[in-house]
N, C-alpha and C positions, 0 to 999 in steps of 0.2 A: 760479676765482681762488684756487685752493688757494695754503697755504706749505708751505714744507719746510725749519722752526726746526733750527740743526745747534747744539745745545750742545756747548764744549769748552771743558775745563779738566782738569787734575789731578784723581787719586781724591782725595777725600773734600771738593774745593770745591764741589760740593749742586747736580750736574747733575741725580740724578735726582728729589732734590726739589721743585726749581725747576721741571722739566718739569713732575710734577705739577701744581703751581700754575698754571703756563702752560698747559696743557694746559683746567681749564676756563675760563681765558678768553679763548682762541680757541679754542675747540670742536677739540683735535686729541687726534690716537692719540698714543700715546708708545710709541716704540720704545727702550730703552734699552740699552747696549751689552754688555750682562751677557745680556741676549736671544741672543745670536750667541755670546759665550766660553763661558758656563756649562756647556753644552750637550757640547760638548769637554773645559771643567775638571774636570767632575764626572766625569769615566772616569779621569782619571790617577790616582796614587798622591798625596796629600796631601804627603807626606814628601819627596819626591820633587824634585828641580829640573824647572823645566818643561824638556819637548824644544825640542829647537831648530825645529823645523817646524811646533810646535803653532799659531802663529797662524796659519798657512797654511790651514788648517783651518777658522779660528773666519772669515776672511775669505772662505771658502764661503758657510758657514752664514749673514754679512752679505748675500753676492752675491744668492742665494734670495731671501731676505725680502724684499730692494730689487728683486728680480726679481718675485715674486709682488705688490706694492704695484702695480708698474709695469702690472702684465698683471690685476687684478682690485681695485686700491682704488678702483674707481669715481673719476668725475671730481673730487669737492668736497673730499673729507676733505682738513685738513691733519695734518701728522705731523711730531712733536719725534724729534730723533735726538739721542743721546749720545756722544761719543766723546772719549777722554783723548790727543789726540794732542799730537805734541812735536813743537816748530821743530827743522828739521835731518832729520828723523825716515824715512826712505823710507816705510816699511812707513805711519804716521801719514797721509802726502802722498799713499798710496795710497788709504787708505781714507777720506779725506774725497774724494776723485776719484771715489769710487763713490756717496756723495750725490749730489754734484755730474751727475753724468750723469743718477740716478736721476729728479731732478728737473727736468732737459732732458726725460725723455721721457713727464715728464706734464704739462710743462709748468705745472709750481707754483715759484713764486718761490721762490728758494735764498736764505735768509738765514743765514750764519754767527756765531753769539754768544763771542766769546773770554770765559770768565769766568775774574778772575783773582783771588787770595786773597794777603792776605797771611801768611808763613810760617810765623809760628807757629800764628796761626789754621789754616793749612792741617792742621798737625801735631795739632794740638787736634781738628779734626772727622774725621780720618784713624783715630784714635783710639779712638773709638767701638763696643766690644763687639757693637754692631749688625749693622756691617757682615762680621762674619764668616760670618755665617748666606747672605749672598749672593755667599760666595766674591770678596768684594771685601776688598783690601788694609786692615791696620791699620798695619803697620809704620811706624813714625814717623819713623824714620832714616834709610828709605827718602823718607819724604815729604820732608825738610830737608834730603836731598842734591839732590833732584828741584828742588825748587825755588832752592836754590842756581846749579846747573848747570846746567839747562835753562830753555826757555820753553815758553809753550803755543803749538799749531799757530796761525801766523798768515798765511795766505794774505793776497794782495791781493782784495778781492770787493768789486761798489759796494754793496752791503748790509751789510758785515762792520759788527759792532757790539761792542764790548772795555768790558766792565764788572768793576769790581773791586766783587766781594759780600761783602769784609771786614768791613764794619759795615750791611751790609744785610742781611734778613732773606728768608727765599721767595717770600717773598708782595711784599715792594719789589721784588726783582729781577725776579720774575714780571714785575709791571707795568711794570716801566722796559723790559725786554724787547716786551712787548706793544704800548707805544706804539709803538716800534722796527719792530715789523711792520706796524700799521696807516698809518705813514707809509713803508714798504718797495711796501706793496700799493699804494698810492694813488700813488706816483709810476710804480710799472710800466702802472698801466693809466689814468693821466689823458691827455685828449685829446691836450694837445699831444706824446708823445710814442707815440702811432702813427702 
């Protein structure tokens, strides 16, 4: 009766603090999506523009992981996934497609979480001197065009669940998340629908 939590939102709206939170209360791995870039960002030049192929690469390093969960996570664990995808997005639509499958072939409930922030807020926790050490974005400018412009990845799913964690904290959206799953699980496996 495993899940497979797919957090998305923008950098710096508190996927992967949130997963922490979530993570101990449903007993899951946290996979976060700096797990699969990093790996490849940290060989380029800093200074540098990225290459044009580089996520080509980091979508590898995803393929693996999701390949290796698939072929040795044992049957029970669940596992939070992070990804910043964007509506419109191909490369984005690809890579929630590789949860999505990941999770057919273990047969753990695919639930997708939209989490979404309001903009300045977003530009506010973007911001944070912190996140430099994990090669994740601070650019501000970039965050208040993003969000001006775009939206976050929003597939149709019957679990999808879109929370705005503007004025909520990790540990609220954790749980408002959690109940989310424990009524996800309970409808997948109640009697009358097998």
């Amino acid at each position: 009766m495993s899940v497979f939590v797919l957090l998305l939102g923008f950098p710096g709206v508190g996927k992967l603090t949130i997963a922490k939170e979530l993570g101990s209360l449903i007993s899951a791995k946290i996979v976060d999506n700096h797990w699969f870039n990093n790996p490849i960002l940290r060989l380029l030049d800093e200074a540098a523009p990225l290459p044009k192929g580089v996520w080509e690469y980091t979508g590898r390093v995803r393929q693996a992981v999701l390949d290796a969960i698939t072929a040795y996570g044992g049957p029970s664990p669940n596992f939070i996934f992070t990804h910043a995808g964007v509506e419109g997005d191909e490369r984005s639509t690809r890579t929630y497609q590789q949860f999505v499958e990941a999770a057919g072939h273990r047969a753990a409930v695919f639930i997708p979480v939209r989490l979404i922030c309001a903009e300045g807020e977003l530009a506010y926790r973007v911001s944070s001197p912190a996140r430099r050490d994990h090669l994740k974005t601070t650019d501000v400018e970039m965050s208040r065009s993003r969000s001006q412009q775009a939206l976050v990845l929003d597939i149709p799913h019957q679990h999808a669940l879109t929370l705005d964690v503007t004025f909520m904290s990790p540990s609220e959206s954790a749980a408002a998340i959690r109940d989310h799953v424990v009524t996800c699980r309970a409808e997948r496996y109640s009697p009358s629908r097998r």
